[in-house]
MIDOSE-1310 file (N, C-alpha, C; in nm, 2 decimals, decimal comma, always signed):
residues 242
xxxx	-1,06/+1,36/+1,56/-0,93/+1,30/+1,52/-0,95/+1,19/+1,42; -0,88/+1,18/+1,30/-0,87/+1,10/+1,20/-0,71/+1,03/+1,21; -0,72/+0,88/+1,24/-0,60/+0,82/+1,27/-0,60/+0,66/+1,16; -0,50/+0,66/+1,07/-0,46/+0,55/+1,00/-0,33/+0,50/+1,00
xxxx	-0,31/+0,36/+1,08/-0,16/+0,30/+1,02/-0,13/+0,23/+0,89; -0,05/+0,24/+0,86/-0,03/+0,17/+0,71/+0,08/+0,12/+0,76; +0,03/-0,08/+0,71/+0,13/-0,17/+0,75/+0,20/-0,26/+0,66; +0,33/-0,23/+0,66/+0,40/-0,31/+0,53/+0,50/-0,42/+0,56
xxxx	+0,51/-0,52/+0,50/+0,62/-0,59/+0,55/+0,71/-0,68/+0,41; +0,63/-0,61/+0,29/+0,72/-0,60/+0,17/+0,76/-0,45/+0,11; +0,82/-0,43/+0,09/+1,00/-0,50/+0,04/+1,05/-0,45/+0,22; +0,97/-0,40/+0,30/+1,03/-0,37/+0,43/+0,94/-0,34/+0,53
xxxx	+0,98/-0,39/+0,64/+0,87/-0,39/+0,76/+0,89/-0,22/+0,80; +0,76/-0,18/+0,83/+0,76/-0,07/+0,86/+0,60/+0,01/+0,84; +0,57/+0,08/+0,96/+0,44/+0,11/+0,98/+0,49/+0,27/+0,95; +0,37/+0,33/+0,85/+0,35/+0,49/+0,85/+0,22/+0,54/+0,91
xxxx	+0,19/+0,65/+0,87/+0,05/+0,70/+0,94/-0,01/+0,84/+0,87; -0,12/+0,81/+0,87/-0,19/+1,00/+0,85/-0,28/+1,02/+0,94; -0,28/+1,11/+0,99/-0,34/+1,15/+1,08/-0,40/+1,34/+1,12; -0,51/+1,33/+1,16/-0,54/+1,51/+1,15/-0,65/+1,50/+1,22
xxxx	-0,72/+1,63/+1,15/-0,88/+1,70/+1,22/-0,98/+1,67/+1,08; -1,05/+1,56/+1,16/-1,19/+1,54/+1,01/-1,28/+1,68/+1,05; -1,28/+1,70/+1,16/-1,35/+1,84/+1,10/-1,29/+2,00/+1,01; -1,18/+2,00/+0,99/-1,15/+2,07/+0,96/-1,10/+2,07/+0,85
xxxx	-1,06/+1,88/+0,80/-1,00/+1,82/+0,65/-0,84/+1,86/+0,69; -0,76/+1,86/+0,76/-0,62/+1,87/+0,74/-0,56/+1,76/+0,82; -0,44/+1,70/+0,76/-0,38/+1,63/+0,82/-0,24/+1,62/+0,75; -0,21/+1,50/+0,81/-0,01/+1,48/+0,80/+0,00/+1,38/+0,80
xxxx	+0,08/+1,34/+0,72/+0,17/+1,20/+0,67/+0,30/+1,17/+0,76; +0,33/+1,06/+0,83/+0,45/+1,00/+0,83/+0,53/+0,93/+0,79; +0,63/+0,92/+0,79/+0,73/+0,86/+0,74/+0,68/+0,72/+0,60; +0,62/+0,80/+0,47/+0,54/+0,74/+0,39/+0,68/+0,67/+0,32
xxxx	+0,61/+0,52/+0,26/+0,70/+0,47/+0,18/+0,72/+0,53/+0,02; +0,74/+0,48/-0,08/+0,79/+0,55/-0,20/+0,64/+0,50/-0,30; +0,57/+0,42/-0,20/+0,41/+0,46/-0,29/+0,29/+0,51/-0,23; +0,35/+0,65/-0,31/+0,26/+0,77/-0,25/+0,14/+0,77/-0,28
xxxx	+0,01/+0,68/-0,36/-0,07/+0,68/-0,40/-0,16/+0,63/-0,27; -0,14/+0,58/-0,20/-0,21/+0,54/-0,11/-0,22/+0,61/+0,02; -0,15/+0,69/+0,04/-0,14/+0,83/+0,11/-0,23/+0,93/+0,03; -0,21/+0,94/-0,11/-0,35/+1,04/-0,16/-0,45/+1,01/-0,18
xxxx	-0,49/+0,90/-0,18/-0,60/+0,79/-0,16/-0,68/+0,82/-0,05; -0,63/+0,75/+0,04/-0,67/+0,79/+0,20/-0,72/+0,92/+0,19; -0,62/+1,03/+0,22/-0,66/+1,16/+0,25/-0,82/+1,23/+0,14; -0,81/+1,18/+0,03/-0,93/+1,20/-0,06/-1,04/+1,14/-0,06
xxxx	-1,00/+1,03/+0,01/-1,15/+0,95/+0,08/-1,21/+1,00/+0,21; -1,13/+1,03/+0,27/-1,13/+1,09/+0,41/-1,22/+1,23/+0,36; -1,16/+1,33/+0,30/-1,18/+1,46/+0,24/-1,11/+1,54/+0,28; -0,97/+1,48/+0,31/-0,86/+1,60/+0,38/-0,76/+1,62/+0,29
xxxx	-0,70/+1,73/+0,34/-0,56/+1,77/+0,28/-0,43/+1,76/+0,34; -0,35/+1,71/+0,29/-0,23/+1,67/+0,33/-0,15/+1,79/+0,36; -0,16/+1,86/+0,46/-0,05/+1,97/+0,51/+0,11/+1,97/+0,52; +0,11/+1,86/+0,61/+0,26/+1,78/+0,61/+0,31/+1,64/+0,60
xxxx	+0,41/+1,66/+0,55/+0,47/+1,52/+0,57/+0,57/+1,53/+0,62; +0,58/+1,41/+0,72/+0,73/+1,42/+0,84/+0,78/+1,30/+0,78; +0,87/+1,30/+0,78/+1,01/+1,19/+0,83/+1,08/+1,20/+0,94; +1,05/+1,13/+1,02/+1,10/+1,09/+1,20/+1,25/+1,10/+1,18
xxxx	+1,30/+1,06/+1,07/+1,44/+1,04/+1,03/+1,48/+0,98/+0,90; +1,64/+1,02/+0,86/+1,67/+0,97/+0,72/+1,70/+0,85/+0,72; +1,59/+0,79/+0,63/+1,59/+0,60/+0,68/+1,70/+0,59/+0,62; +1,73/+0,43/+0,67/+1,85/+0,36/+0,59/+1,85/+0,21/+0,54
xxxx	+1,71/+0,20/+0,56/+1,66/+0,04/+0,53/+1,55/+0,11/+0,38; +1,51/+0,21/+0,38/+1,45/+0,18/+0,26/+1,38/+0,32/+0,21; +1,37/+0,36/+0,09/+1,38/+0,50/+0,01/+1,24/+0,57/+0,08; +1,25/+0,67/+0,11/+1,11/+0,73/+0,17/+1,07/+0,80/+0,07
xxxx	+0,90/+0,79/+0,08/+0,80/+0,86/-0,01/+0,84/+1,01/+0,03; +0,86/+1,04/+0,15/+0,83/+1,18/+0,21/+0,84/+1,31/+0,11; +0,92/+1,33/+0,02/+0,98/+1,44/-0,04/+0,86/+1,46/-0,16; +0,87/+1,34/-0,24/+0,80/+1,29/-0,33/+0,64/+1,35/-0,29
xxxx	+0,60/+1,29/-0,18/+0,43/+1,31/-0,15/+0,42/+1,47/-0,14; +0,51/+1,54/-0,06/+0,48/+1,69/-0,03/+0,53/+1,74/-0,16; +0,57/+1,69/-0,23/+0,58/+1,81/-0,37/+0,47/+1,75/-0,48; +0,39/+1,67/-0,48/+0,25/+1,56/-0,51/+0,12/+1,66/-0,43
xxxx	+0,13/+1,69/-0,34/+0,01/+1,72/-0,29/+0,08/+1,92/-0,22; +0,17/+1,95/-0,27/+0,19/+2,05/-0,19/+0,17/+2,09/-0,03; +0,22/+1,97/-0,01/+0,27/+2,01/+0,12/+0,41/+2,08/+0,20; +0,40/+2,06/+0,30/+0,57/+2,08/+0,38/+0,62/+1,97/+0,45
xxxx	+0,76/+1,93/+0,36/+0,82/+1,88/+0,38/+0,92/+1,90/+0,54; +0,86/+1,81/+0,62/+0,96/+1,84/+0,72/+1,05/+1,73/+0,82; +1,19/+1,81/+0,85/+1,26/+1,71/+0,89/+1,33/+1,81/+1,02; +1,38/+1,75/+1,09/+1,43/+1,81/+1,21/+1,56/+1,88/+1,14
xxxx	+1,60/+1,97/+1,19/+1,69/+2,11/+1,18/+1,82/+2,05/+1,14; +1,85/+1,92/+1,26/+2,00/+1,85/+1,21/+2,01/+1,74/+1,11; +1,88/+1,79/+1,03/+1,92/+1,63/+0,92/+2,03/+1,73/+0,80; +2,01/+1,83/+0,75/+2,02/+1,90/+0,65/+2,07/+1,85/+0,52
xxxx	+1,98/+1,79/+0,48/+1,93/+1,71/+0,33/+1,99/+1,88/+0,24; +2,00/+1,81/+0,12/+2,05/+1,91/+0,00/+1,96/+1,96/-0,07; +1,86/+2,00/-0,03/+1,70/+2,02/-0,08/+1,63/+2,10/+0,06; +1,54/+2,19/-0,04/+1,47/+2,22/+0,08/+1,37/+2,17/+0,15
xxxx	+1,33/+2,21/+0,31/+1,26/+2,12/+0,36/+1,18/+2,25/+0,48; +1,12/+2,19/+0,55/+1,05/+2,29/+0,67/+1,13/+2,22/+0,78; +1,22/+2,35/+0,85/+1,30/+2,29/+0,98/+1,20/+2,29/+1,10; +1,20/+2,14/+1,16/+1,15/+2,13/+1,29/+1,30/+2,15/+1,36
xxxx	+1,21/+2,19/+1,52/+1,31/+2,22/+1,62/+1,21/+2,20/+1,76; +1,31/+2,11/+1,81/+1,22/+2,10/+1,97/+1,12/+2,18/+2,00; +1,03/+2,13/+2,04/+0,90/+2,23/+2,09/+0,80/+2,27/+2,00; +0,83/+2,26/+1,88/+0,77/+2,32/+1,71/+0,65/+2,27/+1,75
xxxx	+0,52/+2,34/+1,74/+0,42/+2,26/+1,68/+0,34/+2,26/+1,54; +0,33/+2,08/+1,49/+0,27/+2,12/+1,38/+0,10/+2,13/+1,42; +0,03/+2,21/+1,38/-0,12/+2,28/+1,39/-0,19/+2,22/+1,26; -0,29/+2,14/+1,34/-0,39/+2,02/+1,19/-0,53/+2,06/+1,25
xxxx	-0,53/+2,18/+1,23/-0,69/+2,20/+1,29/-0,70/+2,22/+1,46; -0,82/+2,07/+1,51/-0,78/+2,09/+1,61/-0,71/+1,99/+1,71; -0,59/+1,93/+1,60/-0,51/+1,85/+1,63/-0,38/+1,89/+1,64; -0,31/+1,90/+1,72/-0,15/+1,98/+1,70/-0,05/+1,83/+1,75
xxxx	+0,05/+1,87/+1,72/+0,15/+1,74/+1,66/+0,28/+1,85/+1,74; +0,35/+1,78/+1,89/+0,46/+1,89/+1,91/+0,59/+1,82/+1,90; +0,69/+1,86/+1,83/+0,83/+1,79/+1,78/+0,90/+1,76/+1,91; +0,96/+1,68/+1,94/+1,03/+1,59/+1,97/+1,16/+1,57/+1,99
xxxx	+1,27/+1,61/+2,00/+1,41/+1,57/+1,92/+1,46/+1,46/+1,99; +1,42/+1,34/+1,97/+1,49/+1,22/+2,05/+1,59/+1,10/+1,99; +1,72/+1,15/+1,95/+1,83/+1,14/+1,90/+1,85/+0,97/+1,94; +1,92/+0,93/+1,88/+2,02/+0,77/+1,91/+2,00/+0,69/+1,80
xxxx	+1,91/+0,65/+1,74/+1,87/+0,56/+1,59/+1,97/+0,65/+1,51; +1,92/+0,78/+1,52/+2,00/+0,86/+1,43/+2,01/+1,01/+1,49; +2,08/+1,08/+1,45/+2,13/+1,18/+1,52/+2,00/+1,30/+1,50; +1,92/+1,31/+1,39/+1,80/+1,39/+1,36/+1,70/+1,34/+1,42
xxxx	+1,67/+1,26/+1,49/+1,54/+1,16/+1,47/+1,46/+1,25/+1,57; +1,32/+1,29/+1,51/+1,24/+1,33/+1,60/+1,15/+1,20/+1,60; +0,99/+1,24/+1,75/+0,90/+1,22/+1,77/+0,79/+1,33/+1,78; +0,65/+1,25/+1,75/+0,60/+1,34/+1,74/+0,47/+1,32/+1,85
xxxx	+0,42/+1,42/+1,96/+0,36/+1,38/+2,07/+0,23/+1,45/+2,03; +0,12/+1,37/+2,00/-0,01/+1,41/+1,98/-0,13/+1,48/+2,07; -0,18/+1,62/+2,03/-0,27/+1,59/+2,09/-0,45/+1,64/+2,02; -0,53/+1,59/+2,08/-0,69/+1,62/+1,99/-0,75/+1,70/+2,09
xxxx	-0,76/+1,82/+2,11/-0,78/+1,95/+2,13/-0,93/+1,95/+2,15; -1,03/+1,85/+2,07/-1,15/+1,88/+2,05/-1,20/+1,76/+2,18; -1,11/+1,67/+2,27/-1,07/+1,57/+2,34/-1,05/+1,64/+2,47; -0,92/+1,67/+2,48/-0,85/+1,65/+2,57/-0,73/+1,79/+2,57
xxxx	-0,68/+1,88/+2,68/-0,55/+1,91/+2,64/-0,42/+1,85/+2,69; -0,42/+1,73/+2,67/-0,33/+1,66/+2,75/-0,27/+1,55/+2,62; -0,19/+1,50/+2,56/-0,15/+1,45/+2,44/-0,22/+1,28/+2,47; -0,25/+1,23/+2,35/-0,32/+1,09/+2,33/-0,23/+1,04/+2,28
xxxx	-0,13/+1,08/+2,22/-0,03/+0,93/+2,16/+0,09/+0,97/+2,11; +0,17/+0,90/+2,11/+0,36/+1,00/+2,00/+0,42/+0,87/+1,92; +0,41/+0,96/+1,85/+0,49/+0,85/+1,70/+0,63/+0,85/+1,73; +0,70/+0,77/+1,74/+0,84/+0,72/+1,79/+0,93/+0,69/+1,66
xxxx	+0,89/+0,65/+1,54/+0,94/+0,64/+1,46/+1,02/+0,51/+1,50; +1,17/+0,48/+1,50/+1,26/+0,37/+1,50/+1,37/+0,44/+1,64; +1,33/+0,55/+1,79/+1,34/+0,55/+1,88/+1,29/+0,40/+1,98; +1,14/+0,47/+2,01/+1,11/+0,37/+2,06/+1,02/+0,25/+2,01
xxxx	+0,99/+0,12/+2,01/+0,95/+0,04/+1,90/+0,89/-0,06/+2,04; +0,80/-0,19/+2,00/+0,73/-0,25/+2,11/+0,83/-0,35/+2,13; +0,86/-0,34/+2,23/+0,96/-0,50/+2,27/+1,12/-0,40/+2,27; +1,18/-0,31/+2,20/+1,29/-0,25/+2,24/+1,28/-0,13/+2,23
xxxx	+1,43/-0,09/+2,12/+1,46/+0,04/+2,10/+1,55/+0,02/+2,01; +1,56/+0,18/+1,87/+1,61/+0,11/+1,76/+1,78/+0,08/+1,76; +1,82/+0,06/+1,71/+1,98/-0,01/+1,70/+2,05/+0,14/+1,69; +2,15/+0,17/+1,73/+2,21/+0,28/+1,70/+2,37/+0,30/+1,66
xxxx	+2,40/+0,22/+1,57/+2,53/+0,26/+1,50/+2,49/+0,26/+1,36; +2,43/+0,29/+1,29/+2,40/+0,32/+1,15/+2,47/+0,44/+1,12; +2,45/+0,53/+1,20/+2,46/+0,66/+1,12/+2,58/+0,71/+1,25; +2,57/+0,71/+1,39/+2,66/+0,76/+1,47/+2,79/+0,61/+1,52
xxxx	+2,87/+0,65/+1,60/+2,97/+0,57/+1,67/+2,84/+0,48/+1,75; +2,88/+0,38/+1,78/+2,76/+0,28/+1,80/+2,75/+0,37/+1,99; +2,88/+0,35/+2,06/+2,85/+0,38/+2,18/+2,78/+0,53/+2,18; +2,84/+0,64/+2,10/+2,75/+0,76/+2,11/+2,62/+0,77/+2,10
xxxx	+2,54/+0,68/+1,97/+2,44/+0,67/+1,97/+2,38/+0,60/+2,07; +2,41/+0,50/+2,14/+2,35/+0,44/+2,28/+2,33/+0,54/+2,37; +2,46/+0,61/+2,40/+2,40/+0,73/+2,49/+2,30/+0,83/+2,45; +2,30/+0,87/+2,34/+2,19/+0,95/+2,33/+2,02/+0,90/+2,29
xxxx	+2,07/+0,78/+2,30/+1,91/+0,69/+2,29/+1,86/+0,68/+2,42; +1,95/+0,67/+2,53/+1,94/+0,63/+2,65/+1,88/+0,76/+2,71; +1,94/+0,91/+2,65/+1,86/+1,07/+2,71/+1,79/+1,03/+2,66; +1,71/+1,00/+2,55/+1,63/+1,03/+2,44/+1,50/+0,92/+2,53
xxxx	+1,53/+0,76/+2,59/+1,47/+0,71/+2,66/+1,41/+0,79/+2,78; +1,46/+0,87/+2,83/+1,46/+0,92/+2,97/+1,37/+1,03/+2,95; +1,35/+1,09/+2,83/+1,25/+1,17/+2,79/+1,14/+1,11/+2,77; +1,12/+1,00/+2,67/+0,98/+0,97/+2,62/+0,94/+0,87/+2,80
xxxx	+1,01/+0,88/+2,90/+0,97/+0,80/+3,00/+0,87/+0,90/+3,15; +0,91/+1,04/+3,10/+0,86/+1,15/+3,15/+0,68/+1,12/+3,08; +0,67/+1,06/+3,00/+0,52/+1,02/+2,96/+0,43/+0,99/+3,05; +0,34/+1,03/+3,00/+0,20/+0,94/+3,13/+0,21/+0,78/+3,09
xxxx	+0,19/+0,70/+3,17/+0,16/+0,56/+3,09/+0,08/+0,54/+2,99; -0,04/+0,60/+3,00/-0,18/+0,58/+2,90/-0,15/+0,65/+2,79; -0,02/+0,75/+2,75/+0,00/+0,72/+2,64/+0,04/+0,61/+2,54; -0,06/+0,61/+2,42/+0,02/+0,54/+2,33/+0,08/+0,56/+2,22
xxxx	+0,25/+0,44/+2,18/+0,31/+0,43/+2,14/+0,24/+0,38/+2,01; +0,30/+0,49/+1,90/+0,30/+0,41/+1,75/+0,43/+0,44/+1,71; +0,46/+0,31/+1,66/+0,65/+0,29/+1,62/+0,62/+0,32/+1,46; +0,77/+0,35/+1,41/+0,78/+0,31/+1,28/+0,81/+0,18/+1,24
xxxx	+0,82/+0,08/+1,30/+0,87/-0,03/+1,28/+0,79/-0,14/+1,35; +0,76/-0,30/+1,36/+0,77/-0,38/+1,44/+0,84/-0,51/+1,38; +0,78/-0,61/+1,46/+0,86/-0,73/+1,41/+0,93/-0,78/+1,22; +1,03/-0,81/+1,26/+1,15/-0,85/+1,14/+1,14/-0,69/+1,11
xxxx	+1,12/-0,60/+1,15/+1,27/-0,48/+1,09/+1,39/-0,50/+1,11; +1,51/-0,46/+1,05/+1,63/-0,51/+1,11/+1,68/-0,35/+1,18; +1,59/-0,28/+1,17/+1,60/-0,16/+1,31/+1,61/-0,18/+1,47; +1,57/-0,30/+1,53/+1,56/-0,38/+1,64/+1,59/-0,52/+1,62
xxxx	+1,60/-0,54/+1,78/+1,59/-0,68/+1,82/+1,44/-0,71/+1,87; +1,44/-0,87/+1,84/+1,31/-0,91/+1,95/+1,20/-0,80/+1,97; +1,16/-0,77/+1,83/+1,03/-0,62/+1,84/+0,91/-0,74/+1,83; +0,82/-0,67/+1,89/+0,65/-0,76/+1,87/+0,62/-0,72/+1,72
xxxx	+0,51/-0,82/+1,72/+0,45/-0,83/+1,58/+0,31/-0,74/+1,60; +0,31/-0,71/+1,72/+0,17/-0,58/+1,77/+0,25/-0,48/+1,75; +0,18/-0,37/+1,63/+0,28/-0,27/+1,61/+0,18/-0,11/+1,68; +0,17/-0,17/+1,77/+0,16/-0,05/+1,89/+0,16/-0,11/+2,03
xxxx	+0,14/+0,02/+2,10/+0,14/+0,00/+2,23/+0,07/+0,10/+2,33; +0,17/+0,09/+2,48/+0,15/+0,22/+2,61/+0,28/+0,29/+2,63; +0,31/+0,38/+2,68/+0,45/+0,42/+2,73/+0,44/+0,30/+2,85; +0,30/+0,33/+2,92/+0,34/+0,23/+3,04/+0,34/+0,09/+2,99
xxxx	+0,29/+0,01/+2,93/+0,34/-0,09/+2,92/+0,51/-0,13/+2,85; +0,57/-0,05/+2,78/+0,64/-0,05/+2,75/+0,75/+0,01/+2,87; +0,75/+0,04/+2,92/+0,81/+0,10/+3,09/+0,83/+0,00/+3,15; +0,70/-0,09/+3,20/+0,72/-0,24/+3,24/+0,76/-0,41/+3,19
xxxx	+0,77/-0,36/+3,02/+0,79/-0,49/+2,93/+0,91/-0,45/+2,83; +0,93/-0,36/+2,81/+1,04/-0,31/+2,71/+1,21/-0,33/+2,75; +1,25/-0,42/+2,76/+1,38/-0,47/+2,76/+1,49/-0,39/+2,77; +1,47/-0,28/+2,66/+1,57/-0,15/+2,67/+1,50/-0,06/+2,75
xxxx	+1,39/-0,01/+2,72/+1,30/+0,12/+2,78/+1,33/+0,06/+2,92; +1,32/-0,08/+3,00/+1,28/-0,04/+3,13/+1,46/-0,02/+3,17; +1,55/-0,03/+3,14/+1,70/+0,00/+3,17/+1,68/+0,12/+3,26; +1,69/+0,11/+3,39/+1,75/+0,29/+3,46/+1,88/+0,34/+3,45
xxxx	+1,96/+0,26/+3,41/+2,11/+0,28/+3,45/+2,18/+0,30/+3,30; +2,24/+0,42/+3,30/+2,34/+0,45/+3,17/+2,42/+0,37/+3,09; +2,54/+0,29/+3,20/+2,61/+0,25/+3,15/+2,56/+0,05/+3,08; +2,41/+0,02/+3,19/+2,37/-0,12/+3,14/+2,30/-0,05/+3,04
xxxx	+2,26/+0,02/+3,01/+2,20/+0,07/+2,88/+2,27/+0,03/+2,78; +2,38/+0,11/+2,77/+2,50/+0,12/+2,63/+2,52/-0,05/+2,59; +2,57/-0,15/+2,72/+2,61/-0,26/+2,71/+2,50/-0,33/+2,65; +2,36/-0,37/+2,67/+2,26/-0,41/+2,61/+2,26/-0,32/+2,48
xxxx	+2,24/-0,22/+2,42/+2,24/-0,20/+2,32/+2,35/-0,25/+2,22; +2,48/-0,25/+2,26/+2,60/-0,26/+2,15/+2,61/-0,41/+2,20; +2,52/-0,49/+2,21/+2,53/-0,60/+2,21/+2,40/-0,71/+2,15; +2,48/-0,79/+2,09/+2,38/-0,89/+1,96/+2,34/-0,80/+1,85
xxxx	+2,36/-0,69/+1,79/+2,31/-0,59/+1,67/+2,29/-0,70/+1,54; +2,17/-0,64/+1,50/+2,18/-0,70/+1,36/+2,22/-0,66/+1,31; +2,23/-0,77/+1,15/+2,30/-0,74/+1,02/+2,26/-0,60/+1,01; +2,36/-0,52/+0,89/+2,31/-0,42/+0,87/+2,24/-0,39/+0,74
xxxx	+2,12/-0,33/+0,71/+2,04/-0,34/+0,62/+2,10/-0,33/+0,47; +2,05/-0,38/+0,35/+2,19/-0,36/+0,26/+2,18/-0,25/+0,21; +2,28/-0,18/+0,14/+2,30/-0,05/+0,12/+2,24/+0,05/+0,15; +2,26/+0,04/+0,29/+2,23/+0,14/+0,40/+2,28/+0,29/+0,38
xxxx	+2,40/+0,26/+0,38/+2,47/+0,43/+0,35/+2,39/+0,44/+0,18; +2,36/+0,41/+0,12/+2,32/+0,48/-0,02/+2,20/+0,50/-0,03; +2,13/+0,43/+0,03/+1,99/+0,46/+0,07/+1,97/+0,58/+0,15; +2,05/+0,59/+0,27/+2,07/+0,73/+0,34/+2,11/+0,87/+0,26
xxxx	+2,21/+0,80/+0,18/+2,26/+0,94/+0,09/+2,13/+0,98/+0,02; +2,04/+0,87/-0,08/+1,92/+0,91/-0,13/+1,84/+0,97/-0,10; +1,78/+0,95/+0,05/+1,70/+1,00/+0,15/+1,72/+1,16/+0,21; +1,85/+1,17/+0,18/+1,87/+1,35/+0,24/+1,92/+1,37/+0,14
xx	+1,93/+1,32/+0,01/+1,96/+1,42/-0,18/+2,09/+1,41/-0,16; +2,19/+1,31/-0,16/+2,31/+1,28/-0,21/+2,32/+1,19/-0,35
């Protein structure tokens, strides 16, 4: 297993990743920012080839590399089934797995940030068959969970963060969490500046994650929201080809 975070916190906080099989040279990009060079960098130091590139979801804080890098390195561009961008893309759908050798990557669909948003639950085959880690994207993040009136009715999106919680909590604890985000994203509240984690420590320390109850879910979420990022909706339209 070949694993890299890429951590940025200009022009916007936000962690990406590539990840694959060094033995076999293949791997996948996530949710890359709009400088793709350091994604093909990586991968040709490494000696791999970039198969996919995911976007967890259609950001709205800031322009994604994703489209850009897979037509750069001929990859597949993929996004969950319900984003449907005006461009073509490779449709994930619950259960999908992406196959990196002897690394497989299985889709996710864990809705509330945004109504497409997948995760992606890892596992290293040459390890273990039981999954080592899932990229959460701006689902689940250290210290919360991401804000959800961007793109849906703020209470809709709470409820379906709160299924989407109740799924990634079916986890073993010793998996670990890698977010798209941590501290000063305006994706969350009160995120750590450690941009990873455990499901279980986050189960025990996560403010939103440890919520059992539906309705104190909604109420903490649609309450204190940050500002909203600026030109959010036009950055979104950019991001799925409006």
């Amino acid at each position: 297993m070949i694993l890299r975070q890429f951590i940025d916190v200009e022009p916007v906080v936000a962690a990406s990743y590539l990840f694959g099989c060094g033995g076999q040279g293949v791997c996948a990009v996530v949710d890359p920012l709009d400088d793709i060079k350091r994604y093909q960098d990586a991968a040709d130091k490494l000696g791999m080839q970039i198969t996919y590139v995911v976007d967890t979801h259609g950001h709205a804080d800031h322009i994604s590399g994703g489209r850009h890098l897979a037509e750069a390195v001929g990859a597949k561009y993929v996004l969950h089934e319900s984003a449907s961008p005006s461009y073509p893309f490779h449709t994930a759908r619950e259960g999908d797995d992406l196959e990196l050798g002897n690394v497989v990557a299985r889709v996710l669909h864990t809705p509330g940030h945004t109504p497409e948003h997948i995760s992606l639950l890892v596992t290293d085959r040459r390890r273990a068959d039981e999954p080592w880690f899932v990229l959460t994207g701006h689902t689940l993040m250290v210290g919360d969970m991401g804000r959800t009136e961007l793109v849906s009715a703020p209470e809709e999106g709470a409820r379906s963060l709160f299924a989407s919680a109740q799924r990634l909590k079916t986890l073993a604890d010793h998996i670990e969490v890698l977010p798209g985000a941590f501290s000063g994203s305006v994706c969350g509240r009160g995120l750590s500046g450690k941009p990873f984690s455990t499901i279980g420590f986050e189960r025990r320390h996560n403010r939103a994650f440890a919520i059992a109850d539906e309705e104190e879910f909604v109420r903490f979420m649609l309450s204190d929201t940050p500002a909203r990022p600026p030109r959010a909706e036009e950055i979104r339209r950019r991001n799925l080809g409006g």
